[in-house]
C-alpha positions in Angstrom: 48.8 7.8 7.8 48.1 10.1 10.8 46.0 7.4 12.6 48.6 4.7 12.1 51.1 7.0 13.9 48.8 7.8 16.5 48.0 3.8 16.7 51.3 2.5 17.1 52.2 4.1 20.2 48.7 3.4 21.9 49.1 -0.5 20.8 52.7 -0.6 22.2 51.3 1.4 25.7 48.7 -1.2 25.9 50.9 -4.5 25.1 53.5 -2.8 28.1 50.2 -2.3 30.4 49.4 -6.0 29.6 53.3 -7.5 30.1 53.6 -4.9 33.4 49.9 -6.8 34.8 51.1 -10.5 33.9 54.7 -10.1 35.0 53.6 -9.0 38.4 50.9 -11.1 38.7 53.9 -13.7 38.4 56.2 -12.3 40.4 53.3 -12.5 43.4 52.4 -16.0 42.9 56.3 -17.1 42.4 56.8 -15.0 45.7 54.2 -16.8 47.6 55.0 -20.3 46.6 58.3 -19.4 47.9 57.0 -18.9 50.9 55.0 -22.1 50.7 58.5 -24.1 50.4 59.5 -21.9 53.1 57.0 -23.1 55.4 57.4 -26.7 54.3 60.6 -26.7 55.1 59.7 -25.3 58.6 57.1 -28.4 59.2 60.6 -30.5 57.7 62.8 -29.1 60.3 60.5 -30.1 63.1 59.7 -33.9 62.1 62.9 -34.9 63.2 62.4 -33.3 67.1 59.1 -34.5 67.0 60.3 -38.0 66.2 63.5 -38.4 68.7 61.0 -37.1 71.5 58.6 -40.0 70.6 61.9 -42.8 70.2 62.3 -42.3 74.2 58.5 -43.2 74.7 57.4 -45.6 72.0 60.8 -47.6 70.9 58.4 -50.5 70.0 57.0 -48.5 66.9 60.5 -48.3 64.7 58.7 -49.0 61.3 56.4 -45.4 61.7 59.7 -43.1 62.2 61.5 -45.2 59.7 58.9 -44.3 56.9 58.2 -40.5 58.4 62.0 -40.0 58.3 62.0 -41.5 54.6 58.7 -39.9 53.5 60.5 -36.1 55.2 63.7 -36.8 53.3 62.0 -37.4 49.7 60.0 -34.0 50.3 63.2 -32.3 50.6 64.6 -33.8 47.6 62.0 -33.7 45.3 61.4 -31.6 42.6 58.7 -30.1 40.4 55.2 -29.0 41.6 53.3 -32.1 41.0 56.1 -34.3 42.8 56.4 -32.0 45.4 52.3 -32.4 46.2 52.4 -35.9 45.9 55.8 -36.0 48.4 53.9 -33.5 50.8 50.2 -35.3 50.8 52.4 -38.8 51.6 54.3 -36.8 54.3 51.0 -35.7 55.9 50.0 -39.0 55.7 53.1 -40.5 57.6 53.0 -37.4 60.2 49.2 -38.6 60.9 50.2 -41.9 61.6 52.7 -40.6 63.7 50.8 -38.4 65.9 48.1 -41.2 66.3 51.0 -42.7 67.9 52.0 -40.5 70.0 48.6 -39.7 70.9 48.2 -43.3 72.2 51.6 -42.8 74.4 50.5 -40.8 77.7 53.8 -40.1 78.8 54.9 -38.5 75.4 51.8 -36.3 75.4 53.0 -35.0 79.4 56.8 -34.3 77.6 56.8 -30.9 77.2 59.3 -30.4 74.8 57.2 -32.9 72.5 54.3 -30.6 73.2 55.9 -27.6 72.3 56.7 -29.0 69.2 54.2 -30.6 68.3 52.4 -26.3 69.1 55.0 -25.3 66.3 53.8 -28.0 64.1 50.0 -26.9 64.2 51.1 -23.1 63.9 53.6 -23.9 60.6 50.3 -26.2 59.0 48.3 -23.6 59.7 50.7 -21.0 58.0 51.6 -23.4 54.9 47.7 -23.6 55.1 46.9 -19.9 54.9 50.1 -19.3 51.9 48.8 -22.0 49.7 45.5 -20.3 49.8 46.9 -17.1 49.3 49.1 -18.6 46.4 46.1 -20.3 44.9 44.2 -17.3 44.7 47.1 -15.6 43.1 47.6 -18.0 40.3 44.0 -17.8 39.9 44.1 -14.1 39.0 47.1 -14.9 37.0 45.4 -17.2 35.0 42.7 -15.3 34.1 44.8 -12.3 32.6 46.5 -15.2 30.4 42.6 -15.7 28.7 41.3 -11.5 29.2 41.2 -9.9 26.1 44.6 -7.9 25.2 46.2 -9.1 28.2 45.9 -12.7 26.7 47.0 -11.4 23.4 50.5 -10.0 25.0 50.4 -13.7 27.1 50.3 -15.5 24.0 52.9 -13.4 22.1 55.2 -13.5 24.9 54.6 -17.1 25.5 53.2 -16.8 29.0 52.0 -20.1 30.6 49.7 -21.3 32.8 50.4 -21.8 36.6 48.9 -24.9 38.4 47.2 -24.7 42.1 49.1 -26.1 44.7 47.4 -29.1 46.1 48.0 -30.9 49.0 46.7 -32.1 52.5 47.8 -31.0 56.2 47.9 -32.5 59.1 44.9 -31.2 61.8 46.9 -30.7 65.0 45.0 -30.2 68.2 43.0 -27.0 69.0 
């Protein structure tokens, strides 16, 4: 009877441990994908700039803002994490298009204000770049206290669930 009294509060310490370790573990990789959608939203903000610079330079290429403008709007409006990679990897594939463009267009490349931007937009893919990693590494650790030993056992009785990666391709700008 003595070690049953003695076991009870040592179980319930260990199943708080284990809950304390997953929650936070959460909280970090909830935390940084918010700061993913942050930066997303950044690269968002900048498309339009980026494409009424290029309008005043390259009017004969209509069809490439249409679809980046379209592409940008959906990733704004999408929802869930596999929708939102799929939205971002098309965006990425629309802002390429559009910067081979502009990369053909001399004049556009001398506009400074289109250079500047285009300076923000390489500095916010290489932040979304460096968050995703750092969430990806965070839902990896996650993850693996969901399948460790009493950890998983609190997981499992708490009905803790997997996270997925966040996947998606970025644009390479200059330098």
């Amino acid at each position: 009877m003595i070690y049953l009294t003695l076991l009870i509060p040592v179980v319930v310490a260990i199943g708080l441990i284990g809950f304390t370790r997953l929650t936070g573990a959460r909280n970090l990789a909830d935390e940084l994908l918010a700061e993913v959608n942050t930066h997303l939203g950044d690269r968002h903000d900048l498309i339009p700039a980026l494409v009424e610079r290029a309008r005043e330079y390259a009017e004969e290429e209509p069809a490439v803002f249409h679809a980046l403008g379209q592409v940008r709007t959906h990733c704004m409006n999408v929802g869930g994490m596999q929708g939102k990679m799929e939205a971002e990897t098309a965006c990425t594939g629309h802002l390429k298009q559009f910067l081979s463009l502009a990369g053909c267009v001399p004049p556009l490349m001398q506009d400074r204000h289109f250079v500047e931007n285009l300076e923000r937009l390489r500095k916010t893919e290489k932040q979304i770049a460096q968050t995703i990693g750092e969430y990806n590494a965070a839902v990896r650790k996650y993850n693996a206290l969901l399948e460790t030993g009493m950890t998983g056992m609190v997981a499992g009785l708490l009905s803790f669930r997997r996270e997925s990666p966040f996947e998606v391709k970025l644009v390479t700008v200059g330098n």
